[in-house]
C-alpha positions, 0 to 999 in steps of 0.5 A, a space after each residue: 844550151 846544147 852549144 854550152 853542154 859542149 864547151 863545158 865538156 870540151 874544157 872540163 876533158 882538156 883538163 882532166 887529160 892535161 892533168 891525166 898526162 902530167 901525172 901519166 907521163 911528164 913526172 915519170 918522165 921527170 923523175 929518170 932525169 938527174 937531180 939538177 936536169 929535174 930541178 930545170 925541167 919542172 922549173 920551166 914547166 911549173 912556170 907555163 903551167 903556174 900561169 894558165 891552170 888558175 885561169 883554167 880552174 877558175 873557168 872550168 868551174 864556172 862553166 860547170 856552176 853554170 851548167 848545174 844552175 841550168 840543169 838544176 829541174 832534171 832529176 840528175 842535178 845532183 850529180 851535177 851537184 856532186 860533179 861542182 863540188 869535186 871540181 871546186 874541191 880540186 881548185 881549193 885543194 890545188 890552191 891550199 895543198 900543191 902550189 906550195 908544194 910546187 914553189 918549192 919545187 920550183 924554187 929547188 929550196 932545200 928538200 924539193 925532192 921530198 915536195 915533189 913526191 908529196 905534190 906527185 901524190 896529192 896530185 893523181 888524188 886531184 886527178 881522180 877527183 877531176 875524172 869522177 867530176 867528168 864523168 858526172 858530167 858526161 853522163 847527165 848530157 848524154 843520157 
């Protein structure tokens, strides 16, 4: 069990800090740039990061589902609980509110701009969801 505690952690981290530096550092970044420059950057970035996050998402929740499902006698399983759900809130919310939002980004259709800024918004809401599910998760495997 102990070697799943640590992957789940491992995975469930890298994301939220893949997350944490896109809306820390790329966007900002991406928004000094000129419109057509921006346009390119996010084009190419939203297309790497458009093939690995579902898979990404769709494991990580897996993982911590089953995490919850082991640690479901111990007195903190609804943290773990509340951790699942944040996570499967931020999967459904991606899916639902920001890849739309990112298509038209990527496709530079009239107003990206404007979608961009909505996506970098709901964007930093999926990041402090995901962090709060991290740290759920941390504090039921080390206390």
């Amino acid at each position: 069990m102990h070697l799943l505690d640590v992957a789940v952690t491992f995975f469930v981290l890298l994301m939220v800090g893949s997350e944490f530096s896109v809306s820390a550092f790329t966007d900002p970044s991406a928004w000094r740039l000129d419109p057509v420059p921006q346009s390119v950057m996010l084009s190419h970035y939203a297309a790497v990061l458009g093939k690995v996050m579902p898979f990404w998402y769709g494991a990580d929740l897996l993982l911590l589902g089953a995490e919850t499902w082991l640690y479901r006698h111990p007195p903190d399983f609804p943290l773990l609980l509340i951790a699942t759900f944040l996570w499967f809130l931020a999967t459904l919310g991606s899916i639902v509110f920001l890849v739309p939002l990112n298509n038209r980004v990527v496709a530079a259709s009239p107003g990206w701009q404007a979608a961009h800024r909505s996506w970098d918004r709901r964007h930093r809401v999926r990041v402090v969801g995901l962090a709060i599910a991290a740290l759920l998760l941390i504090y039921v495997l080390v206390r």
